[in-house]
C-alpha beads as a LAMMPS data file, in Angstrom:
LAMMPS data file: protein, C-alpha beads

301 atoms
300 bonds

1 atom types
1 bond types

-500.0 500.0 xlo xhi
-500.0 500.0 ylo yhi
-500.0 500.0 zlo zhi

Masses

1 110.0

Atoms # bond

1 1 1 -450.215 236.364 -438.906
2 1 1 -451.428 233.399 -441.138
3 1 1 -448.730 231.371 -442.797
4 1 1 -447.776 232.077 -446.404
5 1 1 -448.944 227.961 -447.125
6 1 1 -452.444 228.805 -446.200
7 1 1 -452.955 231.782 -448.272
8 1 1 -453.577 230.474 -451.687
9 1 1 -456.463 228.031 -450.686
10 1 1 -459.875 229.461 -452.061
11 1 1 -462.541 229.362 -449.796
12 1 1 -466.624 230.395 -449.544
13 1 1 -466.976 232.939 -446.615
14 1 1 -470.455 231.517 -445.693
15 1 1 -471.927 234.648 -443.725
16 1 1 -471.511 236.403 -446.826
17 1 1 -472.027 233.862 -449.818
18 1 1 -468.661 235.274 -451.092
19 1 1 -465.574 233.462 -452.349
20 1 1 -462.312 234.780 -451.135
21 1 1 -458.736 233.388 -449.665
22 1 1 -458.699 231.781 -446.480
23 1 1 -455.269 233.951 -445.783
24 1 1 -457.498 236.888 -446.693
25 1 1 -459.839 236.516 -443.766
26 1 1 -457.129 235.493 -441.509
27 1 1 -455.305 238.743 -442.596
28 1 1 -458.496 240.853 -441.653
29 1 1 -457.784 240.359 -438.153
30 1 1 -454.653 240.369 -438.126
31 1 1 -454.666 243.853 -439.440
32 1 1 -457.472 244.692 -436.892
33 1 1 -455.114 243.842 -434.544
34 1 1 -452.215 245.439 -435.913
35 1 1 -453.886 248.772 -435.632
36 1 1 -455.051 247.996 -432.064
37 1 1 -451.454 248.399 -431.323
38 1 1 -450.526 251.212 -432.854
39 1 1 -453.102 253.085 -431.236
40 1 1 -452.150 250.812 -427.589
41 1 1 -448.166 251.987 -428.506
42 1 1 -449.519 255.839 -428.326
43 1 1 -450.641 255.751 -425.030
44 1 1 -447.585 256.482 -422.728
45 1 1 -446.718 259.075 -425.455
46 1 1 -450.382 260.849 -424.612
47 1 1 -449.600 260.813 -420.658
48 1 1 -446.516 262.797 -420.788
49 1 1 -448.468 265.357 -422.627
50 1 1 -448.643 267.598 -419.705
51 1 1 -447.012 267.404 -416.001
52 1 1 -449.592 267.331 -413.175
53 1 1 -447.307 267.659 -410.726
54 1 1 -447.188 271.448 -409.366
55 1 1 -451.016 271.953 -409.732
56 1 1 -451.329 271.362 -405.599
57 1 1 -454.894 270.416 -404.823
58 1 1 -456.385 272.745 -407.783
59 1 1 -454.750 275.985 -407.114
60 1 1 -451.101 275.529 -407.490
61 1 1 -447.989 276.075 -405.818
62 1 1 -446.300 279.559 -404.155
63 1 1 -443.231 277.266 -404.067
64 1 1 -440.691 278.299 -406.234
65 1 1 -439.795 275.950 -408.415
66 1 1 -438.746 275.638 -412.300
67 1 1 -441.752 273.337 -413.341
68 1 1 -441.130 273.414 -416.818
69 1 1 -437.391 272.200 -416.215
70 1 1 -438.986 269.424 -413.856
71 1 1 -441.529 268.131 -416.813
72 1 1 -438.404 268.094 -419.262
73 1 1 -436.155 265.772 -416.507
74 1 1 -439.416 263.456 -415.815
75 1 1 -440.125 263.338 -419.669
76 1 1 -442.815 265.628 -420.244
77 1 1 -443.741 267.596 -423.051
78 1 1 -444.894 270.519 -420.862
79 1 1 -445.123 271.533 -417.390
80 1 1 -448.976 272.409 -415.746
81 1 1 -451.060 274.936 -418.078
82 1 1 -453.907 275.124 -415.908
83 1 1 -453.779 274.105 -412.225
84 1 1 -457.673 272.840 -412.519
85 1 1 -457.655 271.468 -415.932
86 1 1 -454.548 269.069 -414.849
87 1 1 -455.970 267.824 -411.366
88 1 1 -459.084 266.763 -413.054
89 1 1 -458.160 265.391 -416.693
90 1 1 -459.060 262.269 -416.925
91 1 1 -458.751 261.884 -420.891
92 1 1 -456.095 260.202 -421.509
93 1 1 -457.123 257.311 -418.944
94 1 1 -460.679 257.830 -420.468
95 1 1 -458.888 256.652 -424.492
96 1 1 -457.024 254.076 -422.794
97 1 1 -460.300 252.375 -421.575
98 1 1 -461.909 252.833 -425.123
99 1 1 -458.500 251.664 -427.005
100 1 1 -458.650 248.476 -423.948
101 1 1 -462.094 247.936 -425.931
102 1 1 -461.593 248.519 -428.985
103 1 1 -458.996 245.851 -428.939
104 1 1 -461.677 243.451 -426.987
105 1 1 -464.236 243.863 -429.676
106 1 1 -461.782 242.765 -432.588
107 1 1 -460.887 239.559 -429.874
108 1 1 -465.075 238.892 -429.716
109 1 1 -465.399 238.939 -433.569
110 1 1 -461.871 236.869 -434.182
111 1 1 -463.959 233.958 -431.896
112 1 1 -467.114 234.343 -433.258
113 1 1 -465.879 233.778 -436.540
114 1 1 -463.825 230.764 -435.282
115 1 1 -467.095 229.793 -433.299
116 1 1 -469.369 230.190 -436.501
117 1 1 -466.703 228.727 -439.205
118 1 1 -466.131 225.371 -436.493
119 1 1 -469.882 224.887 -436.046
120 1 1 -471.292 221.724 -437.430
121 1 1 -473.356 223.085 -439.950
122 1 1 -470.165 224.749 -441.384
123 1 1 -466.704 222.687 -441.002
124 1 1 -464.207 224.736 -442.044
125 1 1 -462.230 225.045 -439.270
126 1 1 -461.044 222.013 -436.941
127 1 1 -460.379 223.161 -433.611
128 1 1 -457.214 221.953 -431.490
129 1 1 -458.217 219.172 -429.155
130 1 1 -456.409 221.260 -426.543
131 1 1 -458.201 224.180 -426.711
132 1 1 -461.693 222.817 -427.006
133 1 1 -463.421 220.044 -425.220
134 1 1 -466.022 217.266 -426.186
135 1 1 -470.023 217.601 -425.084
136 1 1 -471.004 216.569 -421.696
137 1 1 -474.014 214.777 -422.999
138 1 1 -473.407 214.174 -427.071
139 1 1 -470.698 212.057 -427.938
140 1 1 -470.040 213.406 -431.430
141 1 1 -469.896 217.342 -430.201
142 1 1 -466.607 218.889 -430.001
143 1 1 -467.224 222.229 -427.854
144 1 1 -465.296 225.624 -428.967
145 1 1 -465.392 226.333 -425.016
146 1 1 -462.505 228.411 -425.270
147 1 1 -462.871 230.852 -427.659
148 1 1 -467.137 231.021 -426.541
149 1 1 -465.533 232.023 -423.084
150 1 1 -462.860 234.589 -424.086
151 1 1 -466.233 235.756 -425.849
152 1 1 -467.760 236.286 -422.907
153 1 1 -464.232 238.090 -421.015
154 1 1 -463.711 240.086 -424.196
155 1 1 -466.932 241.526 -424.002
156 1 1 -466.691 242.416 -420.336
157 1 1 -464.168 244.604 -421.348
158 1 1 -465.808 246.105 -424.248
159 1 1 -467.578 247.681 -421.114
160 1 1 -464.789 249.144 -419.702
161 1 1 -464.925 252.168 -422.217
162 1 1 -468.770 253.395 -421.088
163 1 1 -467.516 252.501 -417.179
164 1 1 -464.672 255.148 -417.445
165 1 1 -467.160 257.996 -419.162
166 1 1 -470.124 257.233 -416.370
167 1 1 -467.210 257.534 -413.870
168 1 1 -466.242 261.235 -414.938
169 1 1 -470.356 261.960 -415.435
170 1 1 -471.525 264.478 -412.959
171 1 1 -467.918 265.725 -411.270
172 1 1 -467.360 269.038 -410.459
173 1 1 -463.494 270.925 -412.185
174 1 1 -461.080 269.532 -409.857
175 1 1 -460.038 266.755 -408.053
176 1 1 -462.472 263.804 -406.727
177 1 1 -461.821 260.819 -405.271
178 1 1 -463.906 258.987 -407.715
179 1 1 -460.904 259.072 -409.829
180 1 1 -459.252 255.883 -407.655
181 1 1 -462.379 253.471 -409.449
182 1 1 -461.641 254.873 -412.875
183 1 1 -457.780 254.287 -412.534
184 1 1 -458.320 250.967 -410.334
185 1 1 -460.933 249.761 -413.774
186 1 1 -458.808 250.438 -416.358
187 1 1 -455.712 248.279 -414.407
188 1 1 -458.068 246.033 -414.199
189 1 1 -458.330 246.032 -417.658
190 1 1 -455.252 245.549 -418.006
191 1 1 -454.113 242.919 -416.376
192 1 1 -457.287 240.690 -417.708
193 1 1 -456.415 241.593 -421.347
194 1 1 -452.637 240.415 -421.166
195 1 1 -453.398 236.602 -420.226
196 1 1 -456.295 236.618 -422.830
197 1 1 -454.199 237.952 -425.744
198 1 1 -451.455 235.494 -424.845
199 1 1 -453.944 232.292 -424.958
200 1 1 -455.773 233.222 -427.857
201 1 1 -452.339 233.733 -429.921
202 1 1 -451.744 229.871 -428.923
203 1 1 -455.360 228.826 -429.877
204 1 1 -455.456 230.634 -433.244
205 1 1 -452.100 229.173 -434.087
206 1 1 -453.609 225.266 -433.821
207 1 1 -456.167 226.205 -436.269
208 1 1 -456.781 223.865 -438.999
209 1 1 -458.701 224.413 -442.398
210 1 1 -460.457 221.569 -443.299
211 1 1 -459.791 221.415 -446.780
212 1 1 -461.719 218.534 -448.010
213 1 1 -465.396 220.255 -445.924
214 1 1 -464.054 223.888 -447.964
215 1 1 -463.789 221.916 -451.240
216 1 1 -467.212 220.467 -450.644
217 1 1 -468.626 224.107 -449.475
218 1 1 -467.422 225.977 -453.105
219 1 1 -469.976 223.937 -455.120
220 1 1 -472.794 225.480 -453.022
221 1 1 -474.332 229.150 -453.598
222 1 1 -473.188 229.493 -457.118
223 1 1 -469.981 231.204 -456.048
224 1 1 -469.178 232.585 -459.591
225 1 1 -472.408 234.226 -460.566
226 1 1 -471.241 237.526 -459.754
227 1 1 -467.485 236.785 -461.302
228 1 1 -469.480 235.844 -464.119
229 1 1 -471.857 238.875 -464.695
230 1 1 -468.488 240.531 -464.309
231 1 1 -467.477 239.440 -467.501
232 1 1 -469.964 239.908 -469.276
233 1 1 -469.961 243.347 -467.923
234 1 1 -466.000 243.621 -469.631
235 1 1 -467.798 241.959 -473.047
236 1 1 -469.699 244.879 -472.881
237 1 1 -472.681 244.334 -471.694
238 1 1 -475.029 246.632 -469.269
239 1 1 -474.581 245.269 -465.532
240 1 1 -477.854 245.166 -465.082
241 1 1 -478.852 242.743 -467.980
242 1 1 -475.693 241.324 -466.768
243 1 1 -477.471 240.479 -463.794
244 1 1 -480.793 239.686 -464.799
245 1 1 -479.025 236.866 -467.503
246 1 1 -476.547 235.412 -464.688
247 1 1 -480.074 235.528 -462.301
248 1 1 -482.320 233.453 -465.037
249 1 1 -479.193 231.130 -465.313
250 1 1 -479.046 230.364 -461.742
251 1 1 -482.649 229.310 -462.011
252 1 1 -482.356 227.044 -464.445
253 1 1 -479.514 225.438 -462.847
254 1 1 -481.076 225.181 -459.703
255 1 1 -483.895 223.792 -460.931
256 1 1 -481.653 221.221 -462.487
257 1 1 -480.139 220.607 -459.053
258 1 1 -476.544 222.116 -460.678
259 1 1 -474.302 224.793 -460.282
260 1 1 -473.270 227.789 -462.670
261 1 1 -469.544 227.735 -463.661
262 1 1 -468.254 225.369 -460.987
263 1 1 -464.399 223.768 -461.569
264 1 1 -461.662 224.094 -459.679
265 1 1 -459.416 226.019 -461.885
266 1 1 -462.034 228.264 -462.089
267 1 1 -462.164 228.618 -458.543
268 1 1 -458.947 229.682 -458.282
269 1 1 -459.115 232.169 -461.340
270 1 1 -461.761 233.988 -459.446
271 1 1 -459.965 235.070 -456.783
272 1 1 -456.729 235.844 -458.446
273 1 1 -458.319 237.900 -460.963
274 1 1 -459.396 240.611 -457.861
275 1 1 -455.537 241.843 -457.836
276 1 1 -456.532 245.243 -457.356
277 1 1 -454.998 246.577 -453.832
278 1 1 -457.097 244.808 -450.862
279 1 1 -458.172 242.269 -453.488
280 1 1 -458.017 238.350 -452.889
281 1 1 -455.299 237.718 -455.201
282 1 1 -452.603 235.660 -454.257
283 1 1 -449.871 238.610 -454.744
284 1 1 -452.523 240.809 -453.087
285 1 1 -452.467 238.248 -449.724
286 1 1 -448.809 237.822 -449.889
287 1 1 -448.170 241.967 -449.739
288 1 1 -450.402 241.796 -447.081
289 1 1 -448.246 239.569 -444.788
290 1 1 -445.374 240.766 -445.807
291 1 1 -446.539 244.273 -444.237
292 1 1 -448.020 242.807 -440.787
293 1 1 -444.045 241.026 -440.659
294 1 1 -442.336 244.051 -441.035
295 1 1 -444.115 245.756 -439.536
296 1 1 -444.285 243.839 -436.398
297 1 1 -440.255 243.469 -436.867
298 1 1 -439.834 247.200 -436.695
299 1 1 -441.264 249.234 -433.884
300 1 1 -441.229 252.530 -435.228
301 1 1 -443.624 251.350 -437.490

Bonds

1 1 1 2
2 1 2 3
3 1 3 4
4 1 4 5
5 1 5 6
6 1 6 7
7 1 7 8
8 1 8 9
9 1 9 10
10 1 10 11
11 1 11 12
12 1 12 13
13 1 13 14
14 1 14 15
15 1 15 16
16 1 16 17
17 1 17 18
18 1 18 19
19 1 19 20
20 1 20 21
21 1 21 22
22 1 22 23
23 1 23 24
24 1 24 25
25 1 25 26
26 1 26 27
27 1 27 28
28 1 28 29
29 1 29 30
30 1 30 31
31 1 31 32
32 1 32 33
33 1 33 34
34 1 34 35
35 1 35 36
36 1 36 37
37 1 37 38
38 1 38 39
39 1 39 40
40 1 40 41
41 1 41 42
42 1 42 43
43 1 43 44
44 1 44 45
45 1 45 46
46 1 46 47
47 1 47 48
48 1 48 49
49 1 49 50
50 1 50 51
51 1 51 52
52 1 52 53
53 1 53 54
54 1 54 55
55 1 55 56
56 1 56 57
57 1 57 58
58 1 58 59
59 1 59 60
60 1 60 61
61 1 61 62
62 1 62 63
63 1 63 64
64 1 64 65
65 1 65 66
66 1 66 67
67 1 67 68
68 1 68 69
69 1 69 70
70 1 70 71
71 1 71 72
72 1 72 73
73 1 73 74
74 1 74 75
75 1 75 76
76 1 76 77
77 1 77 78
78 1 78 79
79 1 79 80
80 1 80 81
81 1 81 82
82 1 82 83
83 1 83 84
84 1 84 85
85 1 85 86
86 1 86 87
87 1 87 88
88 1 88 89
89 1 89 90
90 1 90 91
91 1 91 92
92 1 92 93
93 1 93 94
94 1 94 95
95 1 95 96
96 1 96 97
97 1 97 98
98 1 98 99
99 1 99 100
100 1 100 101
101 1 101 102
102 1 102 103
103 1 103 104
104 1 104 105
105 1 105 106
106 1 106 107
107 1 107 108
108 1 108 109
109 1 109 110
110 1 110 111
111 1 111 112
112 1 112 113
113 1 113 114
114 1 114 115
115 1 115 116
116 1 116 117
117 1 117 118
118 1 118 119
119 1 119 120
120 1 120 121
121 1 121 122
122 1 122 123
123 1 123 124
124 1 124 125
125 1 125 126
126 1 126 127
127 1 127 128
128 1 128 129
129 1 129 130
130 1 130 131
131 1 131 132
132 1 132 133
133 1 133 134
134 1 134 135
135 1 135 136
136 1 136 137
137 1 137 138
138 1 138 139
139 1 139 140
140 1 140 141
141 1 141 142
142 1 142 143
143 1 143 144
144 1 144 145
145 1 145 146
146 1 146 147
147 1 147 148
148 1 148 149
149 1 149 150
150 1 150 151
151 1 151 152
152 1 152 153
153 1 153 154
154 1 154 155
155 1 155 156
156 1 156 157
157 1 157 158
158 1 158 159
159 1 159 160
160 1 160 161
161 1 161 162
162 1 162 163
163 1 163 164
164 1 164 165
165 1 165 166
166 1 166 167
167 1 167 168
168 1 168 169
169 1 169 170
170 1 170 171
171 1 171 172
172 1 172 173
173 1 173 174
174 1 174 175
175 1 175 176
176 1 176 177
177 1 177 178
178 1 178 179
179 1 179 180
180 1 180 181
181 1 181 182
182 1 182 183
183 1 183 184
184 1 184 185
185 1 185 186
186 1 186 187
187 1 187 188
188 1 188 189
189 1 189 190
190 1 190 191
191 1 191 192
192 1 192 193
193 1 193 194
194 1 194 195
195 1 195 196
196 1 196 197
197 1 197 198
198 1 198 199
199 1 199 200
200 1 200 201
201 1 201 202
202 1 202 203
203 1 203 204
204 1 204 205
205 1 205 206
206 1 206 207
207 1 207 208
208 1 208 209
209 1 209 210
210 1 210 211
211 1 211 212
212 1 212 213
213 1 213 214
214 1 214 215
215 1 215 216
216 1 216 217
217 1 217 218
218 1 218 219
219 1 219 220
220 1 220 221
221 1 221 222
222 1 222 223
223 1 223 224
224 1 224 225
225 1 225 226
226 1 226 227
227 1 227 228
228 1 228 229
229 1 229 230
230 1 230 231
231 1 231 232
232 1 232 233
233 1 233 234
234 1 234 235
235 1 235 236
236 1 236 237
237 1 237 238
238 1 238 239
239 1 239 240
240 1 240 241
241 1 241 242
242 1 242 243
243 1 243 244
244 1 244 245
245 1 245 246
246 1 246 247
247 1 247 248
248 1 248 249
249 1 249 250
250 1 250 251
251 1 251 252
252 1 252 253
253 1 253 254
254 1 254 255
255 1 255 256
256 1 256 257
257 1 257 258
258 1 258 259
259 1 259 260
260 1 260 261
261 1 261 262
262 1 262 263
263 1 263 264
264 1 264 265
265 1 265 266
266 1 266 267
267 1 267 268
268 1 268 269
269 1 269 270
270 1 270 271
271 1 271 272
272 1 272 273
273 1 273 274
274 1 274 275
275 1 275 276
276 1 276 277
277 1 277 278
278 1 278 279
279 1 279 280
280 1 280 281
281 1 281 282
282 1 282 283
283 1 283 284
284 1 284 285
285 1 285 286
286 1 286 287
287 1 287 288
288 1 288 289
289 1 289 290
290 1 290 291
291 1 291 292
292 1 292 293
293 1 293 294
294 1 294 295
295 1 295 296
296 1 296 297
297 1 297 298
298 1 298 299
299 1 299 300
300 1 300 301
């Protein structure tokens, strides 16, 4: 979760032209994240749904035995409903695959946007020396090797969701012996997402704005044509002549080589005045950390 110092700094997101916190993007994935392991935190709950044990090879047992008492000492819900249906449910293992990539694809799209936002072109993020490496060849190249190759793992795993359905396709009710890939996959998965969570936490926490390259970036794009059509919007005036006036005004600045409504005061008005819940408002950033915190701090959460 991003620090509360970081969270009032205005930035321009440039893959969207938009002007928003830097704690607000930040918080984005940390929320992604968040919910990643709620859903992770369900899984042991969905595998005592049922007890398997009892349903023999698909028929049963003629042993008699009090199954249901058995699923209530090992921490099942239930003992075996249908001797066929438990030997060859696969479901839960199936969700924790797709949860497993789920949580890869928010990892892919935390680096890219470090990737993107550290690129030359861009500069708002310095990466840590430690976790990135210079150019083989160009001398003034810093590489983001780390998070391009935790890319590349994440991604793997992404896979791991369509592996487990294509290893259920095409069984017949019952037990196969297909099912050792499927569980042997999904450990797999496992143990290759643990190390990569744990190095990225390290990375992400060595991030630096670059606050002078941001400050540069916000008098680009005419960041507060849209606040500013706003207004005129709460002056009473139809959005879309709204727009069409902002538009013509952009036009003329541009072809002044100037920007519409750039100061940094006014920066900073812009995205306080989006206080509405989710908004970019300082408060609105703030509640947001404040929720990932406790959250994280309480379990039953």
């Amino acid at each position: 979760v991003t620090g509360v110092q970081t969270c009032a700094l205005p930035i321009w997101f440039p893959s969207h032209d938009s002007l928003i916190r830097i704690g607000h993007l930040w918080n984005c994935h940390a929320l992604n994240f968040y919910y990643d392991r709620c859903k992770l935190l369900t899984c042991s709950s969905d595998l005592l749904e049922v007890m398997p044990l009892g349903s023999g090879a698909i028929s049963g047992t003629h042993i008699n035995i009090d199954l249901s008492s058995i699923a209530n000492q090992l921490g099942f819900r239930r003992g075996p409903i249908n001797s066929i249906h438990e030997t060859s449910d696969r479901d839960w293992l199936i969700e924790v695959a797709q949860k497993i990539s789920i949580f890869s694809l928010h990892v892919s799209r935390l680096c890219e946007d470090i990737i993107f936002l550290s690129s030359s072109p861009v500069q708002l993020i310095k990466l840590p020396p430690d976790w990135s490496s210079g150019s083989s060849m160009m001398p003034n190249k810093r590489n983001p090797d780390f998070f391009e190759i935790l890319r590349a793992k994440a991604k793997k795993l992404i896979g791991l969701s369509s592996e487990a359905l294509m290893l259920n396709l095409g069984l017949e009710s019952g037990y196969s012996s297909d099912y050792h890939e499927q569980k042997k996959s999904v450990i797999e998965g496992i143990q290759k997402l643990l190390p990569l969570t744990e190095a990225l936490a390290k990375a992400v926490s060595l991030l630096k704005l670059n606050e002078s390259r941001s400050s540069e970036l916000l008098l680009r794009g005419h960041l507060l044509a849209t606040d500013i059509a706003n207004d005129l919007v709460i002056q009473g005036v139809s959005f879309r002549k709204a727009y069409n006036l902002v538009a013509n005004m952009v036009s003329d600045a541009e072809a002044k080589s100037e920007q519409i409504g750039c100061n940094e005061k006014t920066f900073e008005m812009a995205v306080e005045a989006r206080s509405n819940l989710g908004g970019t408002s300082r408060e609105r950033v703030l509640e947001c950390i404040y929720f990932l915190r406790d959250s994280l701090r309480d379990p039953t959460r």
